[in-house]
Backbone as numpy.savetxt, mean C-alpha at the origin, in Angstrom:
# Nx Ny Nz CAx CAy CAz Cx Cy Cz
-0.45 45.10 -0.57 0.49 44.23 -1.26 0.69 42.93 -0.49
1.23 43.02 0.89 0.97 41.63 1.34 -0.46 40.93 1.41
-1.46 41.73 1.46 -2.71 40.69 1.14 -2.45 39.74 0.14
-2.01 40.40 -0.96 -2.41 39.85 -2.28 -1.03 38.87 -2.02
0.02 38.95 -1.57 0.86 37.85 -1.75 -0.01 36.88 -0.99
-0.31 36.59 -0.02 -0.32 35.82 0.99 -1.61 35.36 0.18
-2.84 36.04 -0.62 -3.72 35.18 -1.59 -3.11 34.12 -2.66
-2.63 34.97 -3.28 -1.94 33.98 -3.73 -1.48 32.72 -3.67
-0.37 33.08 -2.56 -0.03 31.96 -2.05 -0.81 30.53 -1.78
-1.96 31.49 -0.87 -3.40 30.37 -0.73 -3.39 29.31 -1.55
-3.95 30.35 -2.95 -4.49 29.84 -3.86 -3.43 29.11 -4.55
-2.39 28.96 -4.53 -1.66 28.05 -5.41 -1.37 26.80 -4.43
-1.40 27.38 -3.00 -1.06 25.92 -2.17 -2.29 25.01 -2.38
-3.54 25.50 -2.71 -4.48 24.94 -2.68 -5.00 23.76 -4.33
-4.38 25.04 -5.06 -4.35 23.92 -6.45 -3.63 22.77 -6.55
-2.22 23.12 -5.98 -1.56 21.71 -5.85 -2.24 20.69 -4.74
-2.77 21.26 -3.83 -3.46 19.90 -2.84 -4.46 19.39 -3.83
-5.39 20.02 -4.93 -6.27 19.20 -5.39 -5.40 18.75 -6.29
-4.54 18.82 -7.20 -3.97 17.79 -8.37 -2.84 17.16 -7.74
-1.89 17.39 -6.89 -1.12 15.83 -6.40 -2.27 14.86 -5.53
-1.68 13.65 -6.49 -2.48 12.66 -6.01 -2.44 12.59 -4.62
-3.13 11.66 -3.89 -3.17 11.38 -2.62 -2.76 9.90 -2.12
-1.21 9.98 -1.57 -0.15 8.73 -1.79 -0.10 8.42 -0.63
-1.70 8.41 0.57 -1.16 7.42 1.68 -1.47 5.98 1.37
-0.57 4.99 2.08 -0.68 3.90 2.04 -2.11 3.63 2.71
-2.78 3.21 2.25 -4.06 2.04 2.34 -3.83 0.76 3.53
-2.39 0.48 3.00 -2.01 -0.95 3.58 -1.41 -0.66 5.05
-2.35 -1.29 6.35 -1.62 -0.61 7.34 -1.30 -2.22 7.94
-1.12 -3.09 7.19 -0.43 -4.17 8.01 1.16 -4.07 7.87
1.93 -4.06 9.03 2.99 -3.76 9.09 4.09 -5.27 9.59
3.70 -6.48 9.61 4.22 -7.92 9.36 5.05 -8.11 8.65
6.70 -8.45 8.21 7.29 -8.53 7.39 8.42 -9.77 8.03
8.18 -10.78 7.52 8.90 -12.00 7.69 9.96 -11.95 6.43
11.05 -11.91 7.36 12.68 -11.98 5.97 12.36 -10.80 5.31
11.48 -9.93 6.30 11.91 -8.15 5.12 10.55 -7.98 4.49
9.70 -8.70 3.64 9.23 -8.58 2.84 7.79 -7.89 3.28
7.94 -6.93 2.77 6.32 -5.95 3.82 5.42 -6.29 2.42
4.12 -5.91 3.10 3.18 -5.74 2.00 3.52 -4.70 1.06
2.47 -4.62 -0.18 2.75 -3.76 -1.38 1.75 -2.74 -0.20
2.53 -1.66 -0.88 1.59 -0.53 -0.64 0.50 0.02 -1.87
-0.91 0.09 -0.89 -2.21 0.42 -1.70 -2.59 1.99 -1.87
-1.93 2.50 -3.10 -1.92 4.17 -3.66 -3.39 4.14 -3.98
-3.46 5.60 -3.80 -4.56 6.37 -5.02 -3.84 6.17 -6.16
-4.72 5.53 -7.00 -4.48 5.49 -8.54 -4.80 6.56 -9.69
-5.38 7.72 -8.78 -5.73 8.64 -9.89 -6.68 8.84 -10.76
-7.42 7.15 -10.82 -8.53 6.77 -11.51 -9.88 6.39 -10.51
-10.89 7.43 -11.13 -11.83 7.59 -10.08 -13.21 6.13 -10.43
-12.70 5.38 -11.76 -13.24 4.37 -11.97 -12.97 3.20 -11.29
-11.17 2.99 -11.19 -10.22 2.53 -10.21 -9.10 2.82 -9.35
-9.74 3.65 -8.38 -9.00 4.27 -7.10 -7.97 3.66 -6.63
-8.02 2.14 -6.94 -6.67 1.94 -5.70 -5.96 0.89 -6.76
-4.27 1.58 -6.61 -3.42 0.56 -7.11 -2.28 -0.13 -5.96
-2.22 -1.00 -7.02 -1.10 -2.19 -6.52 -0.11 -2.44 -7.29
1.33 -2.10 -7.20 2.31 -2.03 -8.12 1.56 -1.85 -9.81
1.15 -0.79 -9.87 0.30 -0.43 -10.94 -0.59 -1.07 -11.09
-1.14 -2.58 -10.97 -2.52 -2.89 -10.84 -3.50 -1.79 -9.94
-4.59 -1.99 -11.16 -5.56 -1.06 -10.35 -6.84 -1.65 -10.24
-7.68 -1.53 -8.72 -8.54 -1.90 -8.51 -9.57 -1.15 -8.21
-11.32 -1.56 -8.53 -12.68 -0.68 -8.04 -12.97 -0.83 -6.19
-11.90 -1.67 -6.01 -12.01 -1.04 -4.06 -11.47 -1.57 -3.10
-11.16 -1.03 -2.24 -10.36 -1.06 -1.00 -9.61 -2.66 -0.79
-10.89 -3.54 -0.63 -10.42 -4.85 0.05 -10.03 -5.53 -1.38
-10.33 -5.35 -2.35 -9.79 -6.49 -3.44 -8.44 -5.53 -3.80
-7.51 -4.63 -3.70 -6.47 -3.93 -3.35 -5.70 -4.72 -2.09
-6.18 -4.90 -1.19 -5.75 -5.00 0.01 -5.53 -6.61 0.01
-5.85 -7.36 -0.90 -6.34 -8.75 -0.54 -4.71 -9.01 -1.81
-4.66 -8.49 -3.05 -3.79 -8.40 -3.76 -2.33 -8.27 -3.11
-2.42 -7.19 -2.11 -1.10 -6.58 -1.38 -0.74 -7.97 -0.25
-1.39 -8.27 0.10 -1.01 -9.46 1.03 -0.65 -10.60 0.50
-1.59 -11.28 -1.22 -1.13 -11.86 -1.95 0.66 -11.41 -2.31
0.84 -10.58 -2.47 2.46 -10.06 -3.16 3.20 -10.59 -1.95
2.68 -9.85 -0.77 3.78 -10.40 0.39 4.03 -11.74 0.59
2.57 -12.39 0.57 2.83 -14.08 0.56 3.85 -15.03 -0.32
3.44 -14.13 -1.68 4.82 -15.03 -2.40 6.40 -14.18 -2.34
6.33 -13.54 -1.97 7.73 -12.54 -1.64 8.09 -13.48 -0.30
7.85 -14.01 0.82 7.74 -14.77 1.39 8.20 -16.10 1.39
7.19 -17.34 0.34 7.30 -17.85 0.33 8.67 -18.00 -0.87
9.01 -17.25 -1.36 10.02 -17.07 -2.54 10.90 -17.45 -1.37
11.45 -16.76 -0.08 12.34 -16.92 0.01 12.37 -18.35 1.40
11.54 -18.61 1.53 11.43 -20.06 1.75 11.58 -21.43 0.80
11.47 -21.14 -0.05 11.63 -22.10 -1.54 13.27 -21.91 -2.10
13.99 -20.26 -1.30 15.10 -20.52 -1.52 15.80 -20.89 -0.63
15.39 -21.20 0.21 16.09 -22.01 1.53 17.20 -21.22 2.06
16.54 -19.60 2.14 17.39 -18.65 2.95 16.64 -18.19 3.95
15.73 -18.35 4.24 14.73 -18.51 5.36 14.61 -19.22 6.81
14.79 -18.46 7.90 14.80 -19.04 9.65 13.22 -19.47 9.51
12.61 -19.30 8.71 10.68 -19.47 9.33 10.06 -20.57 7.98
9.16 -20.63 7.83 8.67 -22.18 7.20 7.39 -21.21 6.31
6.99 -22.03 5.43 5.91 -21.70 4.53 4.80 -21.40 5.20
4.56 -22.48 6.50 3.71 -22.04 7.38 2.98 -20.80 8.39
4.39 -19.98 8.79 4.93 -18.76 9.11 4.25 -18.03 8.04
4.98 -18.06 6.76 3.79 -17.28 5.86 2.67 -17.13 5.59
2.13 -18.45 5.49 0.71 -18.59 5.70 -0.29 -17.90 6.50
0.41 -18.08 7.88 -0.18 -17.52 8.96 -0.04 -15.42 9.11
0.74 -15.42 8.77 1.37 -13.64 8.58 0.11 -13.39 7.30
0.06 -13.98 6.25 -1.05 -13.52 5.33 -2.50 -13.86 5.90
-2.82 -15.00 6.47 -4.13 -14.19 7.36 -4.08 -13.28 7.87
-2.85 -12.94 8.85 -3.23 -12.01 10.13 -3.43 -10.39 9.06
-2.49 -10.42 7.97 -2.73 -9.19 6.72 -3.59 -9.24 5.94
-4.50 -10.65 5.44 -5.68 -10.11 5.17 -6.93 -9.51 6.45
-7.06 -9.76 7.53 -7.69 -9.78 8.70 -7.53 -8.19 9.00
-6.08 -7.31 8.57 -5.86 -6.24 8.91 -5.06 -6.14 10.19
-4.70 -7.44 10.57 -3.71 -6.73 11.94 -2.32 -6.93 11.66
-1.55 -5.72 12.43 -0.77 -5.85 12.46 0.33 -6.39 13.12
1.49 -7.79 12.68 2.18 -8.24 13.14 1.54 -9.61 13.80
């Protein structure tokens, strides 16, 4: 009797690892000027287009990744244009290379 529980068990921990999606972030630049981090890059579920971006979905990694740094840049520059910002458009500029480039901070 405990065999068969503990099969079980297996087997159901194992079905749910294959059908919940797989929700690590993609995006490992961690830079956030006035707060604003990158979007995070999900499994989309779609094996045509694997990776989303606030529901945009893309066929791969870096045009995902290039999107997510786009979002941060104008999340950014939004709040430089509202003139609640210690840092300059420039500051942003420079933070979205270093996040398309992949480094962090």
């Amino acid at each position: 009797m405990q065999f068969s529980t503990l099969a079980i068990l297996a087997i159901v921990a194992a079905v749910q690892a294959a059908v919940l999606p797989r929700q690590n972030n993609a995006q490992t630049f961690t830079g956030a000027l006035g707060g604003v981090a990158a979007t995070p890059v999900l499994d989309s579920c779609n094996p045509d287009r694997p990776f989303s971006v606030k529901g945009d979905t893309f066929v791969n990694v870096a045009a995902a990744l290039q999107r997510s740094c786009d979002q941060q840049f104008n999340g950014c520059m939004n709040l430089v244009n509202s003139q609640k910002a210690d840092f300059t458009g420039a500051d942003c500029q420079a933070q979205k290379r270093k996040c398309l480039a992949g480094r962090s901070r």
